[in-house]
C-alpha positions as CSV (number, residue, x, y, z in Angstrom):
1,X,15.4,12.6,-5.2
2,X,15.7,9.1,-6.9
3,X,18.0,6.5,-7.4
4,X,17.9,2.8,-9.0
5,X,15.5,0.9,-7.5
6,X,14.7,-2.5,-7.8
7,X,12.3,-4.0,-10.5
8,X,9.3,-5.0,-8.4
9,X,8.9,-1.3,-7.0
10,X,6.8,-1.1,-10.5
11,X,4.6,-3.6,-9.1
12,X,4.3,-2.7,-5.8
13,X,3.5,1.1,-6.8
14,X,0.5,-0.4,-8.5
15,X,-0.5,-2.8,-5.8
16,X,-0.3,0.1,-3.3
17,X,-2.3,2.4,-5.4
18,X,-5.0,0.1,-6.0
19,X,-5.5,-1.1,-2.7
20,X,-6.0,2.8,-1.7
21,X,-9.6,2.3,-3.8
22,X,-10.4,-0.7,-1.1
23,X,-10.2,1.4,1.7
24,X,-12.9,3.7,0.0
25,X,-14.9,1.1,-0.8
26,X,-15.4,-0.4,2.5
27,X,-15.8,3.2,3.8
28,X,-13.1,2.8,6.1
29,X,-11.8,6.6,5.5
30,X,-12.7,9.8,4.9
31,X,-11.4,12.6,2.7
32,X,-7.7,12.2,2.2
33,X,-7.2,10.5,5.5
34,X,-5.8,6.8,6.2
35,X,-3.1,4.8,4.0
36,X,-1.7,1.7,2.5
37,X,2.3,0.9,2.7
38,X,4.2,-2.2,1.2
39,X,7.6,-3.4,2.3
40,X,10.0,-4.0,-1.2
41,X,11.0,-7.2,-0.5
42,X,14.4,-8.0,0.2
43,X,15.6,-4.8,0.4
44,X,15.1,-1.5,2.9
45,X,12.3,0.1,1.0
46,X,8.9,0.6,1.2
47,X,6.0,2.2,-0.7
48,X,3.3,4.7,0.7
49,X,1.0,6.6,-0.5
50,X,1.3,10.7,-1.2
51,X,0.2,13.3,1.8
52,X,-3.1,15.2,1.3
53,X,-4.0,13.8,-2.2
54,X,-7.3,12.7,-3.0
55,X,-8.1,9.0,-3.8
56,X,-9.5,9.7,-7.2
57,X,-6.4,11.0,-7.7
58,X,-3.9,8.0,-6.3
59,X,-2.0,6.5,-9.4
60,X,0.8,4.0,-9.4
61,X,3.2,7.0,-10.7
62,X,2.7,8.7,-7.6
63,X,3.0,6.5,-5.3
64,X,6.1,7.3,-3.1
65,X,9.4,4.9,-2.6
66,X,11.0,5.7,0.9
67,X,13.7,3.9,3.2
68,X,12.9,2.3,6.2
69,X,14.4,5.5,8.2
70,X,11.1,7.4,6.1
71,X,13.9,9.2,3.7
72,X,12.3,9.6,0.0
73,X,14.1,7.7,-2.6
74,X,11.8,8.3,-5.2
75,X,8.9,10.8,-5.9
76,X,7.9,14.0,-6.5
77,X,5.2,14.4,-3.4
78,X,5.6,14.4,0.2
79,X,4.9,11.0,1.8
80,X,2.2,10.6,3.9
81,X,2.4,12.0,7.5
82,X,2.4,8.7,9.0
83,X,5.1,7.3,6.9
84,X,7.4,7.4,10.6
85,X,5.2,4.9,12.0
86,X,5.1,2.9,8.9
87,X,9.0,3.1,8.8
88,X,9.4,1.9,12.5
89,X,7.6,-0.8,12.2
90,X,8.9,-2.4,9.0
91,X,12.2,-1.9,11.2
92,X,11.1,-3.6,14.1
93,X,9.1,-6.3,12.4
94,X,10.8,-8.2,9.6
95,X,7.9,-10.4,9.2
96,X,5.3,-7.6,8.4
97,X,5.1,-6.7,5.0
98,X,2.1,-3.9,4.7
99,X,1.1,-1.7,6.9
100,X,-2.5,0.1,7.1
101,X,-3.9,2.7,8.5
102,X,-7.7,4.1,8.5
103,X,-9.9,6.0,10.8
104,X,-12.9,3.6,10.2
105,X,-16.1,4.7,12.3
106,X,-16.7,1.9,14.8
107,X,-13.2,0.7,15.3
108,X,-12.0,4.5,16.0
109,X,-14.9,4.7,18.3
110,X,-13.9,2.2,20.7
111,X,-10.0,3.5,20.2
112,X,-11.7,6.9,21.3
113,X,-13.1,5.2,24.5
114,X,-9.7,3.5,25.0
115,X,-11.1,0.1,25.3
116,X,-10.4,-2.9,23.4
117,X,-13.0,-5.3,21.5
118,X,-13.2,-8.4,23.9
119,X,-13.6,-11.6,21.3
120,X,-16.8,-12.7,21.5
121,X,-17.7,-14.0,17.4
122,X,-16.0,-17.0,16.2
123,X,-15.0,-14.5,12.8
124,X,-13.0,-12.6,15.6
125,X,-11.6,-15.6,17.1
126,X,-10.6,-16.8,13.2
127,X,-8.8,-13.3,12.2
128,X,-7.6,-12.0,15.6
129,X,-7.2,-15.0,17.7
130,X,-8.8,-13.3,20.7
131,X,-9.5,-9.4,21.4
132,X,-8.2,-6.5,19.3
133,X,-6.0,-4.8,21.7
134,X,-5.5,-1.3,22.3
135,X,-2.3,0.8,21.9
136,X,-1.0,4.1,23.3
137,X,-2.0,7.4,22.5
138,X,1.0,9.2,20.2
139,X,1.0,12.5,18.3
140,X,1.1,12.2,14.5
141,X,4.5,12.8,12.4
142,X,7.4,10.7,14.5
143,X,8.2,7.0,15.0
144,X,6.2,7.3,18.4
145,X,3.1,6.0,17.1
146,X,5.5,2.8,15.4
147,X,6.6,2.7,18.5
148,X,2.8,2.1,20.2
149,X,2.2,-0.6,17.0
150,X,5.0,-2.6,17.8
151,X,4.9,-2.8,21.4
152,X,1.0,-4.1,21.4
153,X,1.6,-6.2,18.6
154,X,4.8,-7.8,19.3
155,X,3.6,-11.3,20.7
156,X,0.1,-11.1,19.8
157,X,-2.1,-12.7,17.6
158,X,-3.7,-9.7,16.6
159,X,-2.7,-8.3,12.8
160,X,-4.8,-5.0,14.8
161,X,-4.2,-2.2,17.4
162,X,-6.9,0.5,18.1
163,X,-4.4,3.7,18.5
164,X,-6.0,5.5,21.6
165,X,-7.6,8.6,20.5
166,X,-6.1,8.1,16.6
167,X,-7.6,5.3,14.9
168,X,-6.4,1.8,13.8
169,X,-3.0,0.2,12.8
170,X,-3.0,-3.4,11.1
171,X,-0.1,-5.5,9.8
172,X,0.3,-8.5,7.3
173,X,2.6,-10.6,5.7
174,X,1.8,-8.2,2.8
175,X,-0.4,-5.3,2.2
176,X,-3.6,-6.7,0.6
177,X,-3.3,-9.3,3.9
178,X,-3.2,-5.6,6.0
179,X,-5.9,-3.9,4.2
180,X,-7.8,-7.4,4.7
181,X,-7.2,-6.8,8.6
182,X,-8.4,-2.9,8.2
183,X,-11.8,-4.2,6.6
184,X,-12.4,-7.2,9.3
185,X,-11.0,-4.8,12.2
186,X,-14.0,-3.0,11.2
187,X,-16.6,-5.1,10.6
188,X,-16.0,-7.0,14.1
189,X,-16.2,-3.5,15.7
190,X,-19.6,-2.7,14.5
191,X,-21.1,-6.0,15.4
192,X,-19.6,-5.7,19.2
193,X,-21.2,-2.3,19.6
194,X,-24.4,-3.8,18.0
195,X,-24.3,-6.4,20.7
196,X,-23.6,-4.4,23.6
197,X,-26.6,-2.6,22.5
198,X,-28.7,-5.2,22.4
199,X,-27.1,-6.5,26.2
200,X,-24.4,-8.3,27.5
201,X,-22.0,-10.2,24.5
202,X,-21.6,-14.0,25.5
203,X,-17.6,-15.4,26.3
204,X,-16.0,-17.8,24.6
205,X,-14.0,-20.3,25.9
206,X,-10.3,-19.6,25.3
207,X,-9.6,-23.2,23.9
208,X,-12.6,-22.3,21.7
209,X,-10.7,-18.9,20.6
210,X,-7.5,-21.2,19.9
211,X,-9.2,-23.7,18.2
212,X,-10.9,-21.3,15.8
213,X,-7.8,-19.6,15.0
214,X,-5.8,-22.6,14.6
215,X,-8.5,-23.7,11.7
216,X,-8.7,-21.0,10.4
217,X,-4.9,-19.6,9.9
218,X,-4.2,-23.2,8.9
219,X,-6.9,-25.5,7.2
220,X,-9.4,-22.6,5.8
221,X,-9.2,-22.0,2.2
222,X,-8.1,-23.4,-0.9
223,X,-5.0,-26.2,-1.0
224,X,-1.9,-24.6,-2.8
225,X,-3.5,-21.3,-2.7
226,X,-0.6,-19.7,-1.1
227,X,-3.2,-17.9,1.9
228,X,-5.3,-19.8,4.5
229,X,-7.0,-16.0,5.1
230,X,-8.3,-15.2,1.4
């Protein structure tokens, strides 16, 4: 089906569809798996990618324009089976504007254990602001898994949650800031495991943790640049 739709869906269809080629190249998925969804601002839309299509094969055109109950509005393909979850949380969370989703190999590891990734680098301390929490395991296809996101995220610092059994879920005030969170998520979960290997990961002090994040969500970065966490 289709209708109207407002003028920068055009732009967000090829934001979307071009952030789809980060994921591969920070290898944070596999095959058709994991995706990339933008809120439309200021109005109940969002864009997702297509179910079961290839990267290589991701274009702006068919990218798919859905309402924030997960109804198509525009497009020719099915959306992708986690478009629920994106759905529930754009709902739930006015202030998050993208949504991502991978099954990235150490991040999913220590979702598969059930365990969260306790903040022991200052890069975790500056993106996280303490220790990636861990959500509830849901079956894929509902709002459930939304459900999980919003309910370990809601009041925590963390743009992550490591889905229990699934993978990861991250959030941003748009979705390059999300996909950002996806590649970070991941690269903070390979160092922990690196450094439990290697022993017992050093605490920080919690006014350290706060101190870092504060820099870094609010000094780091370029003046007038519009993002502290580019």
């Amino acid at each position: 089906m289709s209708r109207t739709l407002p003028a920068e869906v055009t732009q967000l269809r090829q934001t979307v569809a071009a952030l789809h080629a980060e994921l591969v190249r920070y290898q944070l998925v596999a095959w058709t798996a994991g995706n990339v969804s933008a809120r439309v601002p200021g109005h109940d839309l969002m864009v997702i990618k297509p179910s079961g299509v290839s990267y290589d094969d991701l274009r702006a055109d068919n990218m798919i324009v859905c309402d924030l109950d997960g109804v198509v509005v525009d497009g020719d393909l099915s959306p992708s089976s986690d478009t629920a979850a994106h759905a529930y949380v754009y709902r739930a969370m006015p202030e998050v504007g993208g949504v991502v989703h991978t099954h990235s190999n150490y991040a999913t590891a220590w979702a598969a254990c059930g365990e969260s990734i306790p903040c022991h680098l200052t890069a975790q301390a500056d993106e996280f602001g303490g220790e990636i929490p861990v959500g509830p395991f849901a079956l894929i296809g509902g709002d459930d898994i939304g459900k999980g996101i919003v309910a370990t995220l809601s009041g925590h610092r963390s743009p992550a949650v490591l889905m229990r059994n699934h993978g990861v879920f991250t959030i941003g005030k748009d979705a390059r800031a999300a996909v950002k969170a996806a590649v970070m998520c991941e690269d903070v979960a390979r160092t922990a495991h690196l450094a439990r290997t290697l022993g017992t990961p050093v605490p920080m002090a919690q006014a350290d943790i706060d101190s870092l994040y504060d820099r870094y969500q609010n000094v780091y970065g370029q003046p007038g640049s519009g993002s502290a966490k580019s």
